[in-house]
N, C-alpha and C positions, 0 to 999 in steps of 0.2 A: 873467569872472564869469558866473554861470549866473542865468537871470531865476527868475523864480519860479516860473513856469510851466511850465521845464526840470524847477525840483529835483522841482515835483511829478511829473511825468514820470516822473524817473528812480527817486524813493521807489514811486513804484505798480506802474512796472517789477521793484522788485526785492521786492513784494509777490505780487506774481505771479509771478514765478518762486519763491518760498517755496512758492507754492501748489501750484505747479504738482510741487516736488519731493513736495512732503509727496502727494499724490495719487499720485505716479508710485512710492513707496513702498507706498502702502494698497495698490495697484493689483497691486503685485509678490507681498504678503502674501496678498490675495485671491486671489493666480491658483494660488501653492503650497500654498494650502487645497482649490484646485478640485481640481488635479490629486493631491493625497491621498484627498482623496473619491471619484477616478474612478478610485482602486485597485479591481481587483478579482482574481481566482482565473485573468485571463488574462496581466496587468501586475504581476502581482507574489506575493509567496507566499500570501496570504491564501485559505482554504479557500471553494471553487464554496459551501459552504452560505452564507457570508457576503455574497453578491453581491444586493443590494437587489432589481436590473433584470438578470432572466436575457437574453441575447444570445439574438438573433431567430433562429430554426430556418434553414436554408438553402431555402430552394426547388428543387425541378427547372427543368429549363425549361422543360417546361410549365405551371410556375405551382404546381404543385400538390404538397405533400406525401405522401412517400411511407415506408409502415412495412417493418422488416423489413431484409432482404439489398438495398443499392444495385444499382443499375444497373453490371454489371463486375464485380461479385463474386462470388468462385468458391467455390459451395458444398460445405459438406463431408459426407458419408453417414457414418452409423455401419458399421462393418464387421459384417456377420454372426455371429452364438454360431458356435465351433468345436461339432463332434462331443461333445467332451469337454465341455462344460457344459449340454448339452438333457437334460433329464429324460425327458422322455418324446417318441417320433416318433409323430404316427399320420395312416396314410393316409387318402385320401379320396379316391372316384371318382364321376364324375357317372353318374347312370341314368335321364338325360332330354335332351331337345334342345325347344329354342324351338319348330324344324318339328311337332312333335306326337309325334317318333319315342321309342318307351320303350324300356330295358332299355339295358345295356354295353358302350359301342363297346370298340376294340382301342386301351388306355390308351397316350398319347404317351410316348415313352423316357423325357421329362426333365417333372418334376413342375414346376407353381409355388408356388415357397414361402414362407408364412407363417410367422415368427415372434411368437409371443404369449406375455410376462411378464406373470403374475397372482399379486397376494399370496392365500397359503391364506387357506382361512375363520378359522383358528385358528391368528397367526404364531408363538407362544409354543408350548413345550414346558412342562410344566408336571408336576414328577416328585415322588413323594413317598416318601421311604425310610423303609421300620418299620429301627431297628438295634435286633435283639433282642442280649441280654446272657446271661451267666452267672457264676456265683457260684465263683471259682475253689475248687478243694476242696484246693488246699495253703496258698494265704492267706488264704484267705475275702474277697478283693477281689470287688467285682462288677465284672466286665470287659463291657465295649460295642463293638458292631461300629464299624469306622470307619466314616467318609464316602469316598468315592470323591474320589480326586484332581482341585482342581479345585472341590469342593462344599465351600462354608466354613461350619459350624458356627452359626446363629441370623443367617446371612445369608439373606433372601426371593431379592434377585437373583444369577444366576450371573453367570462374568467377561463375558460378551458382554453381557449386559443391562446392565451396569452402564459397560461402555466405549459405549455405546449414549447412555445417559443422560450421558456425559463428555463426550462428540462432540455430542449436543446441547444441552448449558450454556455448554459452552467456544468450539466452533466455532459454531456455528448463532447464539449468543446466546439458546435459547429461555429462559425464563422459568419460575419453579418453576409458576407459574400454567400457563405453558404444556405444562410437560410432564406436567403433574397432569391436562390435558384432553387429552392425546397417550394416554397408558396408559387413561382411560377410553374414547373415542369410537369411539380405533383399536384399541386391544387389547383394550378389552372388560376393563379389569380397573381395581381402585379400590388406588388406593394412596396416600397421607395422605405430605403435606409435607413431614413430619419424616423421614421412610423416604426421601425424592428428598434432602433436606439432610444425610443419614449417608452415603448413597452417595459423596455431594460429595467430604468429607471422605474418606472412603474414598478414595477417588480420589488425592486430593490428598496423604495419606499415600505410597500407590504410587507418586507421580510423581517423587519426592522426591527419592530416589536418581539416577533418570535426568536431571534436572535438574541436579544437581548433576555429573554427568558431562555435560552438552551444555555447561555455564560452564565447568570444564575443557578441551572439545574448541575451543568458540569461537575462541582466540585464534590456533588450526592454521590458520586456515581462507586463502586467499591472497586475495579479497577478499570485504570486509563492507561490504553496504550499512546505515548507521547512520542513526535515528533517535529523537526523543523529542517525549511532548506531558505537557501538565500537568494536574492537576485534583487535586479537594479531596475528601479524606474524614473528615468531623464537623468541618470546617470546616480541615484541617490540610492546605496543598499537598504537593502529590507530583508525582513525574516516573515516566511510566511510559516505559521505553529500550525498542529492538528492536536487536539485532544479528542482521542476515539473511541467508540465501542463495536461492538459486532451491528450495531444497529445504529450508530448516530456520530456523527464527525463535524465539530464543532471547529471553524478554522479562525484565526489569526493573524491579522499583520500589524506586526512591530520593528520599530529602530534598532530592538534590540538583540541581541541571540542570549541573555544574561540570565541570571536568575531571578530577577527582576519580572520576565514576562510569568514565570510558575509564582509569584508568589503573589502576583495582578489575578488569575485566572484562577488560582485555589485557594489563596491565602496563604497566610505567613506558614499555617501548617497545612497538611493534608491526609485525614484519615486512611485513604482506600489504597490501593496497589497502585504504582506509576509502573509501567514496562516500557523500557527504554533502553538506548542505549548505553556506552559507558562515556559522555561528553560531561564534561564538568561540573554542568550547570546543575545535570541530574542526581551528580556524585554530590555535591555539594548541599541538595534539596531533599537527597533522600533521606526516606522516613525508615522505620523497622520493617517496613512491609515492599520495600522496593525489590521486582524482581529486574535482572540486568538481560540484557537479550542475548540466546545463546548463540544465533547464528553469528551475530558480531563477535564472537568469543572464540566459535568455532574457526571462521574466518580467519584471525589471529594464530588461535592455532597451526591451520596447515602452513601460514605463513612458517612459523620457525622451523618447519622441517624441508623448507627451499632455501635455507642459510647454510650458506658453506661450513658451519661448525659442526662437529660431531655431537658436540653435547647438545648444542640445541636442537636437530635432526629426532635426537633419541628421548626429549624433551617431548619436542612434539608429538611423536610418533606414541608415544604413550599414552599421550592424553587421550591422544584420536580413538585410540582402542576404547578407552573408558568412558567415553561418549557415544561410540559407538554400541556398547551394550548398553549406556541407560536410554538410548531413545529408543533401543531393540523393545525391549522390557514398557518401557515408556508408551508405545503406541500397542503393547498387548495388558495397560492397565487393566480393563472391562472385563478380563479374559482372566486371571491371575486374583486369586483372594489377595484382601487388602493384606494383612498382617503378611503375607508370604511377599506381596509388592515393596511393602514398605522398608521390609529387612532386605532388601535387591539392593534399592536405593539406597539404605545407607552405606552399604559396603562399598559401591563403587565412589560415592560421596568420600568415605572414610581413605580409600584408594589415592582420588583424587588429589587430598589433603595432604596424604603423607609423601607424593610426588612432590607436590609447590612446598614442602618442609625440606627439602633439599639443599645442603650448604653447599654443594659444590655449583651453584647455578650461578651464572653472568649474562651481563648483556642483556638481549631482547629477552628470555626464556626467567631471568629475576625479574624482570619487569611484571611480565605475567605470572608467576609464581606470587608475588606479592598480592597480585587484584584477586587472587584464589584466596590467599590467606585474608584481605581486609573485604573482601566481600563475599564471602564464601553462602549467607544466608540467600544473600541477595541474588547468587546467582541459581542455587537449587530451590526457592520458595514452590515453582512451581509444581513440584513434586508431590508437595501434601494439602496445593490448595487446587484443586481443580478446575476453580474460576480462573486460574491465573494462566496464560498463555508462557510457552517458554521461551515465544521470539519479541519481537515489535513486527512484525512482517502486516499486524492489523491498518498500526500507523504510516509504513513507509507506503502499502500499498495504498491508504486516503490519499498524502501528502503528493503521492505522484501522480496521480488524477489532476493536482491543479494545476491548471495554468494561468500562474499566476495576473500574466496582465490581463487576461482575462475578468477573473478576478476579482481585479481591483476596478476596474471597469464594473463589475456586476453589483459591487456594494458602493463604491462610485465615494470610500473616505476613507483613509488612515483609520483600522479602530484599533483601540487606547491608544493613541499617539504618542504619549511622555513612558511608556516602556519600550 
């Protein structure tokens, strides 16, 4: 039998370890609130605007910061105007020397030359047509001269001024305010709101066709970097899409963020490579040829090596190394025989695999060991195709060019409205 003094022992004892559990849980909750907080736009997808504490500038080594082209960077010159685009050449000869001496030496063979672009005083052309008429004398119609092809009828701007004004609502993002003080300060001429908001439209009329032939050409294409963001017009969400290439960015607004809008915009299948991220819509759509974006992967990555668990730390930290030598390897492809390249890449590939084959893995670090194991093609494709990019960085950088209300202002309708 236990004295009294034992039982209390052993009751305080197993008080204390309650305590100690119930704490080593808070403890556990605390630490995966820390490391969600200490997400940022380096550890995971969330956009650099979101980052509370911008990361510290690098220093030189001497200490000091410095602007401009680094240290090793090889800088690049603009090439010189050909013959065929100088407007005017005009010489010029010296008829003095510093020594006192006046008048025309014997000019050196080879001239030094200045090139100077200067906007005219007056960048506008600015034309005005009398069309005089006459009264036909077999139907007594009054007949009108036409307009010159090109000149449209109770239109103020012609086609260039008016792609001018497209280029910068569309591109530029300026502002009706802004291009209302662009036509006065720069061109010297006043032109009202309403006249910059009919061009819009105008515009947006013309595009209309072509647009509707770039949704057509899209789903040719052999690979599309894809992506979407969200926001609200009069209170009602919308998804604005991009499907891109290095040369052509085809945009999107729908109701939807589903799989619904990829299978509206390529069809129920789709031949060529999607580069995208890992959102469901994509996992769910991909084809054999889907690569997955690495920086989003990477990202994930350093996340688990800011988790308080060891194992996940040494998870991470592994990966990062193996990543770290395929994009070493990776950006000296051009430089490196293929067959010596190839055998690089599978090993680190091969590396990779038998880390996410690991059974002692939990938590966030199985989470990712599994997207290595069920999408392992999808995330190295780019390796042996070299059309194939190995981030979305083509898409996010279109997608965040637009602004949105913009926009939708500039094509002025929902298009495909029921995705």
């Amino acid at each position: 039998m236990t004295s009294e003094k034992e039982q209390f022992y052993i009751q305080r004892i197993a008080e204390l370890e309650k305590q100690v559990a119930e704490l080593l849980k808070v403890n556990a909750e605390l630490a995966d609130k820390v490391a969600k907080l200490s997400k940022n736009s380096s550890n995971s997808s969330k956009p650099p605007s979101s980052d509370i504490v911008k990361p510290a500038k690098t220093k030189q080594s001497d200490g000091q910061y410095r602007q401009g082209g680094q240290l090793g960077h090889k800088g690049i010159n603009r090439p010189p105007f050909g013959s065929d685009q100088i407007d005017e050449t005009i010489p010029l000869y010296a008829d003095s020397c510093d020594c006192g001496y006046q008048g025309h030496g014997e000019p050196i063979e080879e001239p030094k030359v200045q090139q100077t672009i200067e906007l005219n005083d007056n960048p506008l052309t600015i034309t005005e047509y009398h069309l005089y008429g006459f009264i036909c004398p077999k139907c007594g119609r009054i007949v009108w001269a036409k307009l010159p092809v090109g000149v449209v009828e109770g239109q103020l701007f012609g086609p260039r001024l008016q792609a001018l004004v497209g280029y910068m609502k569309g591109s530029l993002h300026a502002s009706y305010s802004g291009l209302e003080a662009f036509f006065s300060e720069v061109l010297n001429m006043n032109v009202a709101r309403s006249h910059l908001c009919n061009v819009i439209k105008r515009l947006n009329n013309a595009l209309a066709a072509p647009y509707e032939e770039l949704q057509e050409h899209i789903p040719s294409e052999p690979v599309l970097n894809i992506d979407e963001t969200g926001w609200k017009d009069k209170g009602i969400k919308y998804w604005a899409w991009v499907f891109c290439t290095p040369i052509l960015s085809f945009f999107c607004i729908a109701k939807s963020r589903s799989l619904k809008v990829l299978e509206e915009i390529l069809g129920k299948t789709y031949g060529g490579t999607i580069v995208s991220d890992f959102f469901s819509a994509y996992v769910k759509y991909a084809n054999r040829l889907q690569q997955f974006c690495l920086a989003h992967l990477i990202r994930d990555i350093k996340f688990l090596t800011t988790l308080p668990d060891r194992k996940d730390k040494d998870f991470g930290q592994a990966l990062l190394i193996e990543f770290k030598k395929l994009f070493h390897f990776w950006h000296q492809r051009d430089k490196i025989p293929k067959d010596q390249f190839d055998r690089r890449m599978l090993r680190i590939r091969k590396r990779v695999s038998v880390l996410a084959e690991q059974d002692n893995l939990t938590g966030k670090s199985l989470t990712l060991s599994k997207r290595f194991r069920k999408h392992g093609d999808a995330i190295f494709r780019f390796l042996f195709d070299p059309a194939v990019p190995p981030t979305n960085n083509g898409g996010e950088q279109s997608i965040r060019h637009t602004d949105c209300d913009k926009y939708l202002r500039l094509f002025n309708k929902i298009r495909n409205p029921n995705i």
